[in-house]
C-alpha positions in Angstrom: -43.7 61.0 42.7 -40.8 62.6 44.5 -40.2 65.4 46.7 -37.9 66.9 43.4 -40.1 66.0 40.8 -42.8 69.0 41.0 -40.2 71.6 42.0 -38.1 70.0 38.8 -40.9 70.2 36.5 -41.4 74.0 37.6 -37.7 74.6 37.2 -38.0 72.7 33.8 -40.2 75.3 32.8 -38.4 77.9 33.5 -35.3 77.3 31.9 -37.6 76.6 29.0 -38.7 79.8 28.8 -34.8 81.2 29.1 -34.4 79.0 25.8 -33.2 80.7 22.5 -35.9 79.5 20.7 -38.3 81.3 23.1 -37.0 84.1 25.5 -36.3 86.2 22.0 -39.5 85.6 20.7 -41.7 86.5 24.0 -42.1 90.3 22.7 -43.7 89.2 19.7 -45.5 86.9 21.0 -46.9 89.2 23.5 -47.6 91.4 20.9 -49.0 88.8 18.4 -51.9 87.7 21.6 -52.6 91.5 22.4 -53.1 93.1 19.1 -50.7 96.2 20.4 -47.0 97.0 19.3 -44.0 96.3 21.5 -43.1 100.2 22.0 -47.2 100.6 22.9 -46.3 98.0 25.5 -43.6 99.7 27.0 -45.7 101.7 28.3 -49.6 100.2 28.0 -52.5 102.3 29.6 -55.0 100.8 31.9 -57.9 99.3 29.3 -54.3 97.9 26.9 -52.8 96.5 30.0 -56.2 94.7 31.4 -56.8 93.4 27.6 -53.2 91.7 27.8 -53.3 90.2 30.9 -56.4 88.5 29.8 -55.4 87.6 26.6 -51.7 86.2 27.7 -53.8 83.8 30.1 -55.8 82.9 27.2 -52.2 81.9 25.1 -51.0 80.5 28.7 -54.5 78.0 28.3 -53.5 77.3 25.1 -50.3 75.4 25.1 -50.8 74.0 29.2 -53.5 72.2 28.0 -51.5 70.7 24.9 -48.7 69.8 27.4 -50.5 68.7 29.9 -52.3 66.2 27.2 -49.2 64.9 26.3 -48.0 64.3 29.8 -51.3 62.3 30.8 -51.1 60.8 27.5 -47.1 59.9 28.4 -48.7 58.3 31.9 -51.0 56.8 30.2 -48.6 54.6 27.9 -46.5 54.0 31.1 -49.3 52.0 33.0 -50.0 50.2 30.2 -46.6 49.5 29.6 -46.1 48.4 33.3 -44.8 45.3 33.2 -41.5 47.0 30.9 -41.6 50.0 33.6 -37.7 49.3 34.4 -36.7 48.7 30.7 -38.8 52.1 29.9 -36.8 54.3 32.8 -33.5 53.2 31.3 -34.6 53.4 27.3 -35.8 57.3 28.5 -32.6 57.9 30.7 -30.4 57.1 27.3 -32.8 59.2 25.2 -32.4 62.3 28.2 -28.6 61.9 28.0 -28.4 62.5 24.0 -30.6 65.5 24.5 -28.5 66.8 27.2 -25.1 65.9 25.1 -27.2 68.1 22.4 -27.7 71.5 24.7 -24.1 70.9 26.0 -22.9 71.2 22.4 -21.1 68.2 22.1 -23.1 67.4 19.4 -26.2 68.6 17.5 -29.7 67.1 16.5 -30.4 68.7 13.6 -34.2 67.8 13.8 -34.3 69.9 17.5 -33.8 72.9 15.0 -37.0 72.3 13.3 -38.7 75.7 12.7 -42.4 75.2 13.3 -43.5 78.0 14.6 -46.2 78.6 12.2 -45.6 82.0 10.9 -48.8 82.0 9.2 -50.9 82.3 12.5 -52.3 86.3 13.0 -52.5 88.4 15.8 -55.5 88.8 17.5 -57.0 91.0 20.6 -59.6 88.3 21.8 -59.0 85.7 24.7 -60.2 83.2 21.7 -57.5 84.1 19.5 -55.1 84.0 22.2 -55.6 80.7 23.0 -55.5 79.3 19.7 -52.0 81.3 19.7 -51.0 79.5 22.6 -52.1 76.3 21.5 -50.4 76.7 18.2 -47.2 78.1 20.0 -47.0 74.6 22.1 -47.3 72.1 18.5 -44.5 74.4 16.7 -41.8 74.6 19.2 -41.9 71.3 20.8 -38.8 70.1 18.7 -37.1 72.4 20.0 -38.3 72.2 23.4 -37.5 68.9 22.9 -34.8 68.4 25.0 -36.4 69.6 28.6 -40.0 68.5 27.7 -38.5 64.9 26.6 -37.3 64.6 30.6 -40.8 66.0 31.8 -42.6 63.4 29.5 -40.1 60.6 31.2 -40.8 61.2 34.2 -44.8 61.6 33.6 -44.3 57.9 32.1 -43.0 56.9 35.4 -46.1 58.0 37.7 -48.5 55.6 39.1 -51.6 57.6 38.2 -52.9 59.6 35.6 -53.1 62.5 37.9 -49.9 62.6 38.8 -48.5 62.8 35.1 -51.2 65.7 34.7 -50.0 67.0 37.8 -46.2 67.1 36.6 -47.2 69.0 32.9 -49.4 71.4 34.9 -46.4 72.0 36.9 -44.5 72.9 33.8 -46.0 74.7 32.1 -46.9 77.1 35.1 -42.8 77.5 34.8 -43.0 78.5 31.2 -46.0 80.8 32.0 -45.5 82.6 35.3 -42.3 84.2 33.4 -44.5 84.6 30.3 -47.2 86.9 32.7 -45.0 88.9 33.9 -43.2 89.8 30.7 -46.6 90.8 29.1 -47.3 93.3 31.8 -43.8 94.3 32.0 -42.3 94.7 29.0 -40.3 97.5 29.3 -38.3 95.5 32.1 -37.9 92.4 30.3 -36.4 94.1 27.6 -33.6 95.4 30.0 -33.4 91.9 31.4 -32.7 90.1 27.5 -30.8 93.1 27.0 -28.2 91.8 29.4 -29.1 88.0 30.0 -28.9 86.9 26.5 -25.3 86.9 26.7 -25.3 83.8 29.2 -28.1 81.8 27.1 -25.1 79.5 26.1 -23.9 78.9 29.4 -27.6 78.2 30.7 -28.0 76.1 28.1 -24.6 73.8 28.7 -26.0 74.1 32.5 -29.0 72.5 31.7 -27.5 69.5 29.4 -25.2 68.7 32.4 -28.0 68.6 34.5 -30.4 66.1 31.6 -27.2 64.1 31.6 -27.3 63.4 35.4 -30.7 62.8 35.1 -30.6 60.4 32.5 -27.6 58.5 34.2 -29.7 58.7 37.4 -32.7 56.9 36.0 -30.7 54.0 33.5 -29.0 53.0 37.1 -32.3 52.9 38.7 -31.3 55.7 41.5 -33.5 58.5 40.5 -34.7 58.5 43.9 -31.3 59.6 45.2 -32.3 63.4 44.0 -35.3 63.2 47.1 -32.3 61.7 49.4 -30.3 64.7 48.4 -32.7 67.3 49.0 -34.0 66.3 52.0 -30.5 66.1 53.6 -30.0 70.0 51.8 -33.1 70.8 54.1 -31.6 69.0 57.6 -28.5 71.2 56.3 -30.0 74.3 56.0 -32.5 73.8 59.2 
């Protein structure tokens, strides 16, 4: 594992949770895990406020533990797969470069637009229920977190140990929930903040297939290892 890797997989996260298929959603989602209406959120009283920071940890449980799963489980194929380890990073590089051509808009993957979301599922005011939220939330967007999970999942296949893989999911998904946390016991605030960042989602989103299509190209050449390089002559720079 590299020195960019973890800090990637946090920043993967993030920008995950800036994506259109989730950052307009968050309200209801907070909302669907707490039991309570946005507008009582704006402005939530002590026992409402405890009883959603309890239950967004419960969602936050919820879908880590499905991606993390999927990461060991993406290690796990890796090791097996050993011998092909090369032929794997260059196969997962082309596959990071198509998504990142899709989120750059050059051209679309229809399946990536796959509404799964599972509309079906009811609120609920009990960690329990949050959880089983969460865990529902990870299964039904995954197409179309496709693009930035695909490049966590590549990497994971890349690590020499199972703990690392788990390591790099864990990592993510603390980027998709730290954000998550702090919208649930801020709501007012992040409804400001969509108010005026939803007009950049595009641009974040053509910044972000830019940035799959380097990595891609990095790993099919076999110099992934030139982002540590990079970073580590950033920090000589900056010392």
């Amino acid at each position: 594992m590299t020195d960019a890797t973890v800090p990637g997989a946090f920043i993967a996260g993030l920008i995950s949770f800036l994506s259109p298929c989730v950052l307009p959603l968050v309200p209801g989602y907070v909302s669907l895990v707490s039991g309570a209406g946005v507008e009582e959120l704006k402005s939530p009283q002590s026992q409402l406020m405890r009883r959603v920071m309890v239950n967004s940890v419960g969602f936050i449980l919820g879908f880590s533990i499905v991606f993390i799963a999927l990461g060991a489980a993406a290690t796990g194929l890796g090791q097996v797969l050993g011998v092909y380890k090369h032929t794997l990073a260059r196969v997962a590089g082309v596959i990071i470069i198509i998504f990142g051509l899709h989120l750059t808009g050059i051209f679309k993957i229809k399946a990536l637009y796959t509404d799964a979301r599972l509309h079906s599922v009811k609120g609920s005011s009990t960690p329990l229920g949050a959880f089983v939220i969460g865990f529902a939330f990870a299964f039904g967007w995954t197409p179309c977190l496709g693009p930035i999970l695909t490049a966590i999942l590549a990497l994971a296949s890349e690590q020499d140990t199972l703990a690392k893989g788990i390591l790099l999911l864990a990592v993510y998904s603390l980027g998709l929930a730290v954000p998550f946390l702090m919208t649930s016991l801020l709501m007012e605030r992040f409804l400001k903040f969509y108010s005026r960042f939803r007009s950049h989602m595009h641009a974040l989103e053509v910044a972000s297939g830019g940035l799959l299509i380097a990595l891609g190209v990095l790993l099919v050449i076999g110099r992934f290892t030139l982002i540590s390089s990079w970073l580590s002559f950033l920090n000589r720079f900056a010392l």
